[in-house]
C-alpha positions as CSV (number, residue, x, y, z in Angstrom):
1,X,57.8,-3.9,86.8
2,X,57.3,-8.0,86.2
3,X,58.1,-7.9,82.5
4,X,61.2,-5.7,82.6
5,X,62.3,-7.7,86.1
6,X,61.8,-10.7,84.0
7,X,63.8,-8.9,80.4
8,X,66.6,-7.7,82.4
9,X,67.4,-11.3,83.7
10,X,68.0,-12.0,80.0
11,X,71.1,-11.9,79.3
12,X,71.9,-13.0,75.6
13,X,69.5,-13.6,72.5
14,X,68.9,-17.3,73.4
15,X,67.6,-16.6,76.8
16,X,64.9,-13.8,74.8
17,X,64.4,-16.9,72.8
18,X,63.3,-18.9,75.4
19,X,60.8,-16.2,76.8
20,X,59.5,-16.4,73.6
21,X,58.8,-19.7,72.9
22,X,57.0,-19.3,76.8
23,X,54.7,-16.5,75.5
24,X,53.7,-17.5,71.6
25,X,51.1,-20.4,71.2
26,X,53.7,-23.4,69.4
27,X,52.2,-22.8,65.7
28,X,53.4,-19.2,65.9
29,X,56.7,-19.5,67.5
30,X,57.7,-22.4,65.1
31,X,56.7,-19.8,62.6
32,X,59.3,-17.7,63.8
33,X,61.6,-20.3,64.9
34,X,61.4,-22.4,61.7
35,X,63.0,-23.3,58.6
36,X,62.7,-24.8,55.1
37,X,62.7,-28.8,54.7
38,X,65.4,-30.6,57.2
39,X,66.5,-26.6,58.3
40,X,70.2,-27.5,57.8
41,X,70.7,-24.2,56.2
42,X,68.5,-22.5,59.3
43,X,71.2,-24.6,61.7
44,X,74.2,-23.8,59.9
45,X,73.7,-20.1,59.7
46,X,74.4,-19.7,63.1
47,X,76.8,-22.7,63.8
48,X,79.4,-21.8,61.1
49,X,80.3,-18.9,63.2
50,X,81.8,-21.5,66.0
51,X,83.9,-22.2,62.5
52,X,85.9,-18.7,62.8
53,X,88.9,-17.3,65.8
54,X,89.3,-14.1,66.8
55,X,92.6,-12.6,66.9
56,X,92.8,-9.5,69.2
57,X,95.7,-6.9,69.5
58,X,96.8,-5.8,72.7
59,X,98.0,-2.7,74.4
60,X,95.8,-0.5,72.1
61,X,94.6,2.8,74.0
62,X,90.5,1.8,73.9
63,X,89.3,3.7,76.3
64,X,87.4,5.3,73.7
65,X,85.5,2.6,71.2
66,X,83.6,4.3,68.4
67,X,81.2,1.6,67.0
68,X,79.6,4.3,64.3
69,X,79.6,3.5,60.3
70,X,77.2,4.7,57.5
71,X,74.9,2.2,55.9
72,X,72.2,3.0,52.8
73,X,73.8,6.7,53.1
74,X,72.5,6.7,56.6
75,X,75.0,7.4,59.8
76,X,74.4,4.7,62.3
77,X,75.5,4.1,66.2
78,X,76.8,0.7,65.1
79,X,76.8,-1.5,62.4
80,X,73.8,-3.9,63.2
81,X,70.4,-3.0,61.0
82,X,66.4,-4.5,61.4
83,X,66.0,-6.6,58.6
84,X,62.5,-7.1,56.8
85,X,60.0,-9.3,58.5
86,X,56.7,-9.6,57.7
87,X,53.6,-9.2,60.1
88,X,55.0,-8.5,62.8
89,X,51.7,-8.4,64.7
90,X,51.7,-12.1,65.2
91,X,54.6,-12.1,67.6
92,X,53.2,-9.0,69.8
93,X,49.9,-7.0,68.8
94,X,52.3,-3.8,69.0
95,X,54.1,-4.9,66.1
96,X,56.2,-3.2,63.5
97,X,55.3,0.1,65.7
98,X,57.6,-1.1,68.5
99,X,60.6,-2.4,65.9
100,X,60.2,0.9,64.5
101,X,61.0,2.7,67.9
102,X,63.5,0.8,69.3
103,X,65.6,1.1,66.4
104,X,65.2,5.0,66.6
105,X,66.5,4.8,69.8
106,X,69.2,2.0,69.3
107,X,70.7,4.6,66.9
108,X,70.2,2.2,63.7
109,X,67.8,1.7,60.5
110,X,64.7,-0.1,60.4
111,X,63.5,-1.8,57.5
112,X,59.9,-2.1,56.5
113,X,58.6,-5.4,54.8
114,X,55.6,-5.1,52.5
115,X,54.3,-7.6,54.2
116,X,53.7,-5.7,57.3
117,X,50.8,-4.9,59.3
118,X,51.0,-1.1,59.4
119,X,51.5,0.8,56.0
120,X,54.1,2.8,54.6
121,X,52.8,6.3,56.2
122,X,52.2,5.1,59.4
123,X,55.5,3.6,60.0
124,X,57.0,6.7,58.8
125,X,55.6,8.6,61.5
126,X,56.6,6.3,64.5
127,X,59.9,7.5,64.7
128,X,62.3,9.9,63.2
129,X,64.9,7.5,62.7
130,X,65.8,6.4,59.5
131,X,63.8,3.9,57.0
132,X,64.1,1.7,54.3
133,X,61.4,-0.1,52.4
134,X,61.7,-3.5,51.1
135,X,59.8,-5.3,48.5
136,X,59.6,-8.1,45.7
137,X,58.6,-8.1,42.2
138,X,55.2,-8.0,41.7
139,X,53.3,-9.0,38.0
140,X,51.2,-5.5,38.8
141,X,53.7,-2.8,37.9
142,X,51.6,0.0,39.0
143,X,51.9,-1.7,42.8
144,X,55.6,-1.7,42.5
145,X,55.7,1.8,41.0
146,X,53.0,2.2,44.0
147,X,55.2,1.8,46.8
148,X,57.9,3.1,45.4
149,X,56.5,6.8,45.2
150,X,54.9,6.0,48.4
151,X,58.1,5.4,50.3
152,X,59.6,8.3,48.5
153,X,57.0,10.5,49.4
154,X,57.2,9.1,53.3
155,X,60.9,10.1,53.5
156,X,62.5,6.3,53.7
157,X,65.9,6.4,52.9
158,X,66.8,3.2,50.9
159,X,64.8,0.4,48.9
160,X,65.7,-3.2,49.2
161,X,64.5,-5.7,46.8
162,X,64.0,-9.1,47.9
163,X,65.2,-11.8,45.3
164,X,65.3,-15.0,46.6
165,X,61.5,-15.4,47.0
166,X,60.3,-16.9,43.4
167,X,57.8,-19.4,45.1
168,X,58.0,-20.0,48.7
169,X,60.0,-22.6,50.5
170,X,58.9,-25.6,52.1
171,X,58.5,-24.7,56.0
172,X,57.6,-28.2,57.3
173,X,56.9,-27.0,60.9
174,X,54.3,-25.1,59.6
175,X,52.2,-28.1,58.0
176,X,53.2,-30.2,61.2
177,X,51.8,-27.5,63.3
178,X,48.7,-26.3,61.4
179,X,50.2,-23.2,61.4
180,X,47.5,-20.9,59.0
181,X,47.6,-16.8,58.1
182,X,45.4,-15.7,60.0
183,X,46.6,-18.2,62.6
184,X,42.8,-20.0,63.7
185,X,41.9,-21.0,67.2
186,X,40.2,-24.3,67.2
187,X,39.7,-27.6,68.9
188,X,43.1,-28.6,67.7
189,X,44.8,-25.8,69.2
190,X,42.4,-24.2,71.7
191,X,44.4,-25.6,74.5
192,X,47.8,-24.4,72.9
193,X,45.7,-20.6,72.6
194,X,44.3,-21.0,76.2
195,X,47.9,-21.6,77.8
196,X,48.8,-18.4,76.3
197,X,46.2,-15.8,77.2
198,X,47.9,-13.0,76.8
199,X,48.9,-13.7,73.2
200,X,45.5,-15.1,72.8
201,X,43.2,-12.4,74.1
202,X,45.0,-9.8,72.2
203,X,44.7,-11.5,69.0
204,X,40.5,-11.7,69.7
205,X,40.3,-8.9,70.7
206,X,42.4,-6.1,69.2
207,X,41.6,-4.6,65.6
208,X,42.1,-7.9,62.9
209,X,45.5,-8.6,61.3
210,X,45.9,-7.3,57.6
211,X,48.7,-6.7,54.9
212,X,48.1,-2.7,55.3
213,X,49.7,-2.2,52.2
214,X,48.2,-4.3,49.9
215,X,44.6,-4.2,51.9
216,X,43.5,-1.8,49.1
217,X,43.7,-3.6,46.3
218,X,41.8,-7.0,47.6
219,X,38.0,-6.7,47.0
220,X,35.9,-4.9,49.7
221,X,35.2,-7.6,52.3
222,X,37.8,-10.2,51.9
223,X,40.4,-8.6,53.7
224,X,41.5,-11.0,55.8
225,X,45.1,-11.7,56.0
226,X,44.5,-15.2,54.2
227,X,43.1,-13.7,51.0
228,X,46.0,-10.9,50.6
229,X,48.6,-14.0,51.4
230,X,46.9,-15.2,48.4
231,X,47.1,-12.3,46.2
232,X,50.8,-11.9,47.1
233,X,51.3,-15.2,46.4
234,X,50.0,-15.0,42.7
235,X,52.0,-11.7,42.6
236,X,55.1,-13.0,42.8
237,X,56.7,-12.6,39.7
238,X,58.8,-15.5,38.4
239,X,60.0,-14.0,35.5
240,X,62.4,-11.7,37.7
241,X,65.4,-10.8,35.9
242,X,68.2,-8.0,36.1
243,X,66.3,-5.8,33.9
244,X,63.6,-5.4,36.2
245,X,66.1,-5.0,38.8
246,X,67.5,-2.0,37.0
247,X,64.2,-0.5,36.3
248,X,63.1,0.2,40.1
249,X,67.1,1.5,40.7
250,X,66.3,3.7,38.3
251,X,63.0,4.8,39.0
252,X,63.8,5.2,42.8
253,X,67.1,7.4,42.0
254,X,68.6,6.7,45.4
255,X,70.6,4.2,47.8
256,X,69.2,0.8,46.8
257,X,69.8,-2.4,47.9
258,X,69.6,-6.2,46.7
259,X,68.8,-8.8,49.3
260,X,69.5,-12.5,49.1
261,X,72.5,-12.9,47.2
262,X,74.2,-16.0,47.6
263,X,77.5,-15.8,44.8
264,X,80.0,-13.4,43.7
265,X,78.6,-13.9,40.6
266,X,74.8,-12.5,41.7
267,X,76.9,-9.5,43.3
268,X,78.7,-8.6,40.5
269,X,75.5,-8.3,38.2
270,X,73.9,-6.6,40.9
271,X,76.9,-3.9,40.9
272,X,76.7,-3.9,37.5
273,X,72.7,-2.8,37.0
274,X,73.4,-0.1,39.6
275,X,72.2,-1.3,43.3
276,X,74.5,0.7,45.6
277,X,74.2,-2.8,48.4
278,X,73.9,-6.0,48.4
279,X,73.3,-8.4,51.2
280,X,74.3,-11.4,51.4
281,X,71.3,-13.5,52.9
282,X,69.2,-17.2,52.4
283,X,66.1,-15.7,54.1
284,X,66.6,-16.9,57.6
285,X,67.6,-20.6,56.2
286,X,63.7,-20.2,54.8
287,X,63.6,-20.7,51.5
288,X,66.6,-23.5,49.9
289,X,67.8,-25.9,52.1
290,X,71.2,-26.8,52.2
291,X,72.6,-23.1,50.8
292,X,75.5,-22.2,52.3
293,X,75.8,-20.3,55.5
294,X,75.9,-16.6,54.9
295,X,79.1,-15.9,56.8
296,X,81.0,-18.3,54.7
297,X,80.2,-16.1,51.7
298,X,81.4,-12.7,52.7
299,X,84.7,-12.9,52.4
300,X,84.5,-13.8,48.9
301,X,81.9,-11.4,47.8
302,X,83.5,-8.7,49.4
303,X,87.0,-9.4,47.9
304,X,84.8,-9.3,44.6
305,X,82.6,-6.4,44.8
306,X,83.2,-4.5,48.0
307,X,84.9,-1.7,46.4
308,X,82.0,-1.0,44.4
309,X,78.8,-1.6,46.6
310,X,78.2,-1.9,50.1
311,X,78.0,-5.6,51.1
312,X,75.7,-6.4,54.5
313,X,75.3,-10.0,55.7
314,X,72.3,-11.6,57.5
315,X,71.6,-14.8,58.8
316,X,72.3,-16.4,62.4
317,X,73.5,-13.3,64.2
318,X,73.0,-14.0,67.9
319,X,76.2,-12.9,69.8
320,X,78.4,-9.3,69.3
321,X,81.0,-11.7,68.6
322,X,79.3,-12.9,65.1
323,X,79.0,-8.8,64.4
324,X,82.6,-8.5,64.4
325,X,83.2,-12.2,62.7
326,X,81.2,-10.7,60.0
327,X,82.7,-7.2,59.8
328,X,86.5,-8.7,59.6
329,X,85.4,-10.7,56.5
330,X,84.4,-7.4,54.9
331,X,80.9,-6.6,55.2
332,X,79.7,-2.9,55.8
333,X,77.1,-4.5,58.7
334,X,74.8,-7.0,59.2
335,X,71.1,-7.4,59.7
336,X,69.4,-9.2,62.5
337,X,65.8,-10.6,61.8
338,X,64.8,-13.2,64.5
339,X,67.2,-11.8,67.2
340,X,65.0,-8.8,67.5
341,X,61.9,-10.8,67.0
342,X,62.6,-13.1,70.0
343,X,62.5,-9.7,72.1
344,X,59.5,-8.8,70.7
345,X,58.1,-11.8,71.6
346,X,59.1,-11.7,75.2
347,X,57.8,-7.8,75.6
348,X,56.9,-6.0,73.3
349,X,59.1,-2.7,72.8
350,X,60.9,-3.2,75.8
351,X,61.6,-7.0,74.5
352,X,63.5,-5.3,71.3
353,X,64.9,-2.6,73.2
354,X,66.8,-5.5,75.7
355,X,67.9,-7.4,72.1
356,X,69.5,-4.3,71.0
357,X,71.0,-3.6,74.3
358,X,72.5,-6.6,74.9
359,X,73.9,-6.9,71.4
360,X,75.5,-3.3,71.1
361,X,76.7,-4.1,74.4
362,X,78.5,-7.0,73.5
363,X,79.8,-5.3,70.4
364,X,80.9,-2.3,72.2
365,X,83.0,-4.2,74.5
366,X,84.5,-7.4,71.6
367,X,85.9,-4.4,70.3
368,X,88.0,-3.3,72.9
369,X,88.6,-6.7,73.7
370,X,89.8,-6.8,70.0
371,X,92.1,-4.1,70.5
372,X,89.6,-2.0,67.6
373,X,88.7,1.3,68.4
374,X,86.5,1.8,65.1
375,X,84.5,-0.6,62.9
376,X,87.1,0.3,60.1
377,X,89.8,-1.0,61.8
378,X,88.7,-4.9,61.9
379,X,89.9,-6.7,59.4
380,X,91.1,-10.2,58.6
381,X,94.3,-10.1,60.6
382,X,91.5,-10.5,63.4
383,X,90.1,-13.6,61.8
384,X,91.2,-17.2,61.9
385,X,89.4,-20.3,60.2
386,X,89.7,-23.8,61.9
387,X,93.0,-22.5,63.5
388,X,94.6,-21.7,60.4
């Protein structure tokens, strides 16, 4: 009664943000909260939104708003998807479990990193609602081929390849904070652990953290979170091209999707080798610094290649304002990836269940304050930049 009391007096992302940053010892929450070098891009993702006006129409008949669209040939309440995040555990010991659910319920798509802390199979069976799994491009073949039979075989809907990952960015909070996979409680941050017990006596004391999906291939024994971080980390393949793009869209033979495209250049190439989506995305502002924000890039990418893939934008949604911004420059949807994550933070699956309410809430009604009564009908007659 205390935690949803305390969830239901939150009443945007930002307040779930603050009830996060209450609950996670500081190493973990700048982990979340955290960006690449000076996090301009991490800041701008969110602030370039304050860049773009709204332009309603009036005396439309919306006593009937139908926020409904299909995304990775899935039918979904409304246009707002889970992106990817990996271990989810460290915000909440329920985890990917609990993202899983509450999207089921919230009517829209979760999608599974392969960094997660539960595997393939057992996020298939928290919920009937539909899946998609995302990965990278791995030197071992057989792991990609791997997971991709194994997400076939588990009924996920969609694959999403993560490209903007070659080495990983440069998350100075991390190294200012200590901040270590598996995080480790000691003198310099067993005060920090002690004024979060709850956090911290679920961490000791509930079954260890581990990459469930790679776990298998690290020798007997060294399983630890730390050592698979490693082997990912080796397994990164920087000799990523198109080609090898092409080859998983063909071997998976179903919607696929391209994550972190950044030019209309990137989107056209990833039309061309045969990825049904793209989204537009700089990782959270995580990986290059000083990228543009996402939402300045949709119009243009969508203008260039929206009649032949989906395009989906994440980055800095926070408000059911940004969904529309986004949806009137052209996108399909967007993904949200810390929004939710704050909830979890502040409560588990009732903490993502109140992020998704409060954001299909405000989209429901900025439609019919927009005089739209379906997704399809905003458009850039709604949009204004800088008053122009």
């Amino acid at each position: 009664m205390a935690q949803q009391s305390r969830l239901s007096r939150c009443y945007d992302i930002s307040d779930l943000r603050l009830e996060a940053k209450k609950r996670l010892p500081r190493p973990i929450f700048n982990y979340l909260d955290g960006g690449a070098d000076d996090e301009w891009t991490l800041n701008r993702n969110s602030a370039a939104f304050g860049e773009y006006q709204l332009v309603p129409n009036c005396l439309v008949d919306v006593s009937n708003v139908d926020t409904s669209t299909t995304l990775f040939g899935q039918k979904l309440e409304w246009p707002v998807a889970m992106a990817p995040t990996g271990m989810s555990r460290l915000f909440h010991h329920t985890g990917e479990e609990s993202v899983a659910r509450s999207a089921a319920k919230a009517g829209t798509l979760y999608s599974l990193s392969a960094l997660s802390t539960r595997s393939i199979e057992d996020v298939a069976g928290y919920s009937d609602g539909p899946k998609c799994f995302q990965l990278y491009v791995m030197k071992d073949r057989g792991l990609l081929e791997e997971f991709i039979d194994r997400a076939r075989a588990a009924n996920y809907a969609a694959l999403m390849l993560t490209v903007d990952v070659p080495v990983p960015g440069n998350r100075q909070r991390d190294l200012v904070n200590g901040m270590t996979l598996p995080p480790r409680i000691g003198l310099r941050t067993v005060l920090d652990a002690a004024m979060h017990p709850a956090w911290s006596l679920n961490y000791l004391f509930r079954p260890k953290h581990e990459l469930a999906n790679v776990s298998h291939k690290i020798e007997e024994g060294s399983k630890e979170v730390s050592s698979v971080i490693q082997y990912l980390t080796n397994q990164i393949d920087r000799k990523l091209d198109w080609d090898d793009a092409a080859w998983m869209i063909d071997r998976w033979q179903g919607p696929f999707a391209i994550k972190g495209i950044q030019c209309v250049e990137d989107a056209k190439r990833a039309a061309e080798v045969g990825a049904s989506s793209v989204i537009i995305s700089n990782h959270g502002g995580r990986q290059l610094d000083f990228v543009p924000a996402t939402i300045d890039l949709v119009a243009e990418i969508a203008d260039a290649v929206g009649d032949r893939v989906e395009v989906v934008m994440d980055g800095g949604i926070r408000r059911g304002t940004d969904v529309i911004k986004v949806l009137a420059c052209g996108a399909r949807a967007c993904m949200i990836g810390r929004s939710y994550l704050y909830g979890l933070s502040a409560g588990g699956e009732a903490g993502v269940d109140r992020s998704l309410e409060i954001l299909r809430s405000e989209v429901e009604r900025d439609m019919a304050l927009l005089g739209c009564t379906t997704v399809d009908q905003i458009g850039r007659s709604n949009l204004r930049r800088n008053g122009k």
